[in-house]
N, C-alpha and C positions, 0 to 999 in steps of 0.2 A: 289501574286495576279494572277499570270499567272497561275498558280495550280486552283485554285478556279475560273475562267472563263475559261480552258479547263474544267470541271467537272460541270459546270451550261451548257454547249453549248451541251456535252456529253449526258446529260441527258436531252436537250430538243430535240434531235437529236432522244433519244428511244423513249419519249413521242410521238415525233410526228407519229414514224416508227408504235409504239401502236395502234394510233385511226385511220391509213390507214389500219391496219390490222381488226379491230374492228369493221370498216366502212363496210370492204369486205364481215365479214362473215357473218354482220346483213343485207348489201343486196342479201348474199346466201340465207339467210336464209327463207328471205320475198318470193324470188324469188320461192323457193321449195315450200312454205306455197302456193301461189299462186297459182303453177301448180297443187297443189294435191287438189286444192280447185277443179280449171278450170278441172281436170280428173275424179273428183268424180261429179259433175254437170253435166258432158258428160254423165258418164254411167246411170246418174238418180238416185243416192242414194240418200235416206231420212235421215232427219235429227234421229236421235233417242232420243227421249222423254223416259225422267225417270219416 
C-alpha cells in the first residue's frame, strides 16, 4: 500500500508542477500576443484583406 500512495502523491506532485508550467507559457504567450498587437497599432499598420 505504501508503494502505491508514494506513486499516486508522486504523480500528482508532476501534474501539478505541469499546469504551473502550462499556466506560465499560456500567460507568455498572451502577454507577447498583446504587445505585438499594442506595437503594430502604435506604428498604424492595416489590417490586410484577402
Amino acid at each position: 500500500m505504501g508503494e502505491a500512495l508514494r506513486g499516486s502523491l508522486l504523480s500528482a506532485y508532476q501534474a501539478w508542477h505541469l499546469t504551473t508550467l502550462v499556466m506560465a507559457l499560456g500567460g507568455a504567450v498572451t502577454g507577447l500576443g498583446a504587445a505585438l498587437v499594442a506595437t503594430a497599432e502604435a506604428l498604424g499598420a492595416q489590417p490586410r484583406r484577402a
